[in-house]
C-alpha positions in Angstrom: -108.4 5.3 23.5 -106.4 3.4 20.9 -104.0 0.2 21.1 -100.6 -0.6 19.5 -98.6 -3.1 19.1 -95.2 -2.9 20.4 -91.5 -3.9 20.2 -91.4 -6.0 23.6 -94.4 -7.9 22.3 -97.1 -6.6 24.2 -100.2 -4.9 23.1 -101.0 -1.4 25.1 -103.9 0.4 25.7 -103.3 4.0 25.2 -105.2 7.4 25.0 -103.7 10.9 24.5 -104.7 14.1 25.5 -103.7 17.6 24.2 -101.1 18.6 21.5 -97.3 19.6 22.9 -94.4 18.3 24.4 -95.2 14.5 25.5 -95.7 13.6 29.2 -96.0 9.9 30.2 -98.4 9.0 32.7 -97.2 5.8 34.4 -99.8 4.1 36.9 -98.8 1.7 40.0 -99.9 -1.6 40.8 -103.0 -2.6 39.4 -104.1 0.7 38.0 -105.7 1.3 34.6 -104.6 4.8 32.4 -107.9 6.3 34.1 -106.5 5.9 37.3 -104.7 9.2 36.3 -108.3 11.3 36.3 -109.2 13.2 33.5 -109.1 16.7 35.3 -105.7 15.8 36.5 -104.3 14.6 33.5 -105.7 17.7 32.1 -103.7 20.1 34.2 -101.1 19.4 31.8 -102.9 19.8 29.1 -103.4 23.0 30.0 -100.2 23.9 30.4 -99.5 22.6 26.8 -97.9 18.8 26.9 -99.3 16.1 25.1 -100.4 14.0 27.7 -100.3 9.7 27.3 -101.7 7.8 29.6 -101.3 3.5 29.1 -102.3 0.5 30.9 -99.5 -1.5 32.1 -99.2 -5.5 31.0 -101.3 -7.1 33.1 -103.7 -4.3 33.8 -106.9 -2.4 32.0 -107.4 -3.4 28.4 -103.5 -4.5 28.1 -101.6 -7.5 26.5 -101.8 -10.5 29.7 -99.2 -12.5 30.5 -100.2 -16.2 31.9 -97.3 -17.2 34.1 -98.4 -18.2 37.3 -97.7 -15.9 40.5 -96.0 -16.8 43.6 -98.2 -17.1 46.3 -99.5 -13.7 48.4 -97.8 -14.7 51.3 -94.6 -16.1 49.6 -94.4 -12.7 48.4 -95.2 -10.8 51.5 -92.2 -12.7 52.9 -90.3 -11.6 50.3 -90.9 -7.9 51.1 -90.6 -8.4 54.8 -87.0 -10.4 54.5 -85.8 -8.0 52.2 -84.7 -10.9 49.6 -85.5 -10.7 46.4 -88.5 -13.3 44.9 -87.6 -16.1 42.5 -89.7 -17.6 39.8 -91.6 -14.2 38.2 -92.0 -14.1 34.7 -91.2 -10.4 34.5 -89.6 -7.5 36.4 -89.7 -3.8 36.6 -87.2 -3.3 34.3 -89.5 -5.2 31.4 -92.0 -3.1 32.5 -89.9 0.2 31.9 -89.5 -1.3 28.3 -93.1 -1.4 27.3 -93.4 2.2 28.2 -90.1 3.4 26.3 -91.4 0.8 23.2 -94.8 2.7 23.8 -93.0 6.0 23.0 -91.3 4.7 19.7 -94.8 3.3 18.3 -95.9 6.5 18.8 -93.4 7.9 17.0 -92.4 10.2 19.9 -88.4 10.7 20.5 -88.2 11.2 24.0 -90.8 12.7 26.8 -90.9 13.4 30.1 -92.0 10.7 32.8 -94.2 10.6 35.8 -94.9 7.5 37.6 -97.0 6.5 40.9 -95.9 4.1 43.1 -95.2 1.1 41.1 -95.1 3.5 38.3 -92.6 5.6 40.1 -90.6 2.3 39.8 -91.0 1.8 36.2 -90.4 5.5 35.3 -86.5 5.1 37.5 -86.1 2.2 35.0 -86.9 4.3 32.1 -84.4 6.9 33.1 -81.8 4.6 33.2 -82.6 1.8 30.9 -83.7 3.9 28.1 -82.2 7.9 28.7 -82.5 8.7 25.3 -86.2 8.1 26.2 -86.8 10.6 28.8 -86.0 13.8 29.5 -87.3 14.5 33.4 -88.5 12.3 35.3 -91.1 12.7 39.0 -91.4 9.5 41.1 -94.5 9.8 43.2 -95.0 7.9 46.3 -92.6 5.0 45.0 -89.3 3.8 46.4 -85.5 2.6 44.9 -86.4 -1.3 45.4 -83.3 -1.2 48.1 -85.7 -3.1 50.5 -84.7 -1.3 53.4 -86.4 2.2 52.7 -90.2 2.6 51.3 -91.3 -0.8 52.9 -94.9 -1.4 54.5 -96.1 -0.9 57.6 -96.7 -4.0 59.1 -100.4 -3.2 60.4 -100.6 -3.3 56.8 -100.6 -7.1 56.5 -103.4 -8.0 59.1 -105.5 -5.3 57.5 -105.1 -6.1 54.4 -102.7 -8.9 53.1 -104.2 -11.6 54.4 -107.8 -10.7 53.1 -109.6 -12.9 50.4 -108.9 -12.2 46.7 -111.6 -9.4 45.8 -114.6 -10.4 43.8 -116.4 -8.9 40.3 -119.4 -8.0 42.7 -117.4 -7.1 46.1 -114.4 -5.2 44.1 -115.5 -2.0 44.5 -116.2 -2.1 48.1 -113.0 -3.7 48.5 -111.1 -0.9 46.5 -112.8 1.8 49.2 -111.5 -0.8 51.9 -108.0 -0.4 50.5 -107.9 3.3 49.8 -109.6 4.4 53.0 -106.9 2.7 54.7 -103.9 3.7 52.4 -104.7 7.4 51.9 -104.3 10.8 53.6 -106.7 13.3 55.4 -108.4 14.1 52.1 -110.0 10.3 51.3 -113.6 11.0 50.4 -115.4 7.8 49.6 -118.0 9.3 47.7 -115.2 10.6 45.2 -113.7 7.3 45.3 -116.9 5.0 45.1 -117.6 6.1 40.9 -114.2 6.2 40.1 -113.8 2.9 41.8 -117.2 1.4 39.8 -115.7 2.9 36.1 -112.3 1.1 36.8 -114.1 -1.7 37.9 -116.4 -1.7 34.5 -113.7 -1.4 32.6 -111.5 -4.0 33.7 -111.1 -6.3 36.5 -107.6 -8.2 36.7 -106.8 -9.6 39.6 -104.4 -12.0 38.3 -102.7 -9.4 36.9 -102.5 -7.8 39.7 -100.7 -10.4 41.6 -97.8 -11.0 38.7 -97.3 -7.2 39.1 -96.9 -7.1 42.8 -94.5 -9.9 41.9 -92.5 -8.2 39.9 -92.1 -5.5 42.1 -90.7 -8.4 44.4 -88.8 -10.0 41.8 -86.4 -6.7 41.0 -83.6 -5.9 41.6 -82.3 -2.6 43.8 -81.8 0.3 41.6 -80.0 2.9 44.1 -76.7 2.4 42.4 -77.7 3.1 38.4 -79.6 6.0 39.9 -76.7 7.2 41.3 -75.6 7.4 37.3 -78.6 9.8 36.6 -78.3 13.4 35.3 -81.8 14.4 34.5 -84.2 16.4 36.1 -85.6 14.4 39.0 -88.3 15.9 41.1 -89.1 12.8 44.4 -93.1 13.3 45.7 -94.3 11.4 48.9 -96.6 11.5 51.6 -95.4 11.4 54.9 -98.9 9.5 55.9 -98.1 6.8 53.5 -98.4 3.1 55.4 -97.7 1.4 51.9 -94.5 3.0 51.1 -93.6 4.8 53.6 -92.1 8.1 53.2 -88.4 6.3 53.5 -88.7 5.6 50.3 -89.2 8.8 48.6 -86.3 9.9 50.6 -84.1 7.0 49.5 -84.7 8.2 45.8 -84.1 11.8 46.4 -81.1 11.1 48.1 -80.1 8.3 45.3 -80.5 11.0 42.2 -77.4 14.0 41.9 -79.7 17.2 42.2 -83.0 15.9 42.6 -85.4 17.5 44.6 -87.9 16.4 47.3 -91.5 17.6 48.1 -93.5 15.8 50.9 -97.0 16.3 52.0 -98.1 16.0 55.9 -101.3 15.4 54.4 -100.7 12.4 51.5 -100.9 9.1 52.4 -100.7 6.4 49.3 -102.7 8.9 47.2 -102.6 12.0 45.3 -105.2 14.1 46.6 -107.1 16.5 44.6 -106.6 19.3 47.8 -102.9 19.0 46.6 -103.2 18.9 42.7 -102.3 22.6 42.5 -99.2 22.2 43.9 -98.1 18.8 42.4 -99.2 19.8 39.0 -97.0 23.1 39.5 -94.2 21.4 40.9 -94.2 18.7 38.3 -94.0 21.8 36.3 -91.4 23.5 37.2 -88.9 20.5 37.3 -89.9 19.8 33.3 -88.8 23.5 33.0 -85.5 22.4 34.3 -85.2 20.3 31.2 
């Protein structure tokens, strides 16, 4: 792992795996670059593309920001009015430009994208913000920001919205709490539980987390610019998904000329490792259509 310094000002954490053609990892809300695992990341690598995986602003061993959130609930009522927040010191589209600055610091012309959730979010803004940038692009479990595809089931918010802010010692316990309740069929806590403890360990940002999830509020809809798009565009969702529900990956599907759609009966707000095979194949075969 490795940082640089780049053009938007912030400093990223990095690591790179494998020699090839690039492929940006992008992770969601909160998530560190080992949020993409090793052995997934490594499916790739395998198949001979450089693989980069970053943390986000705000998130692992990243440059942080220290603008002060709006409120949880102030944002939840956001979400659930469909209007979008005021006052964030950032947006998606900022976001989109660390990761294309990322790529010219690494001396890297273009590559292509995959984001998750939040990161599916970031990697649309790529593709149209920065084209030059990018040559494919796979949103997973993410949505267009239109606010009325991809929202959250409202169960959502008594289980979990309204909890307290997690702790260094409960964090980990709370992360199983989240993910049990996000993901699919396949959520095995005892997978989870030393993932959970090395992200944890590594960094533990909750502040960060919470000018994220406002940024996500704080953008705009993107349905019409990726409308514009002409690059390969491959949509993954789960149709278990309470977070972003499966709307959402049917809103960008139908919002990018060509793209193609691939949902799992099985996936909740996850990528399980039952389904790897076939995500890492599909992901595949739409970089082949570059």
């Amino acid at each position: 792992m490795a940082s640089i310094d780049v053009s938007t000002g912030m400093t990223l954490e990095y690591d790179v795996r494998g020699d090839g053609e690039p492929l940006l990892l992008v992770g969601g809300l909160g998530d560190q670059l080992i949020s993409w695992r090793d052995d997934f990341a490594d499916l790739f690598v395998a198949a001979g593309h450089r693989v980069i995986r970053f943390d986000n602003r705000d998130a692992g061993l990243s440059s942080e920001t220290h603008w002060t959130p709006p409120s949880r609930p102030r944002a939840i009522a956001s979400m659930m009015t469909r209007r979008p927040l005021k006052g964030v010191g950032y947006t998606i589209d900022d976001m989109a430009a660390d990761g294309a600055a990322l790529l010219e610091g690494l001396g890297i012309e273009s590559a292509h994208v995959v984001g998750m959730s939040m990161g599916g979010m970031i990697t649309q803004a790529m593709a149209i913000n920065h084209p030059s940038k990018v040559k494919s692009i796979c949103s997973i479990m993410s949505n267009t920001g239109d606010r009325r595809n991809g929202g959250f089931e409202l169960s959502l918010v008594r289980k979990l919205g309204l909890r307290p802010d997690p702790t260094s010692e409960n964090a980990v316990d709370e992360s199983i709490l989240v993910f049990s309740t996000i993901s699919g069929d396949h959520f095995d806590e005892d997978d989870w539980r030393p993932h959970a403890t090395a992200m944890v360990e590594r960094s533990f940002r909750p502040d960060g987390m919470a000018r994220q999830a406002a940024a996500i509020a704080g953008s705009p809809d993107r349905t019409a610019r990726l409308r514009r798009l002409t690059l390969p565009t491959l949509v993954i969702h789960g149709l278990q998904d309470p977070l972003v529900k499966p709307s959402g990956g049917i809103a960008t599907a139908a919002a990018v000329p060509g793209s193609r759609l691939l949902m799992f009966g099985d996936m909740g707000h996850d990528i399980p490792r039952p389904r790897w095979g076939e995500i890492s194949e599909a992901i595949l075969t739409n970089i082949d259509r570059a």
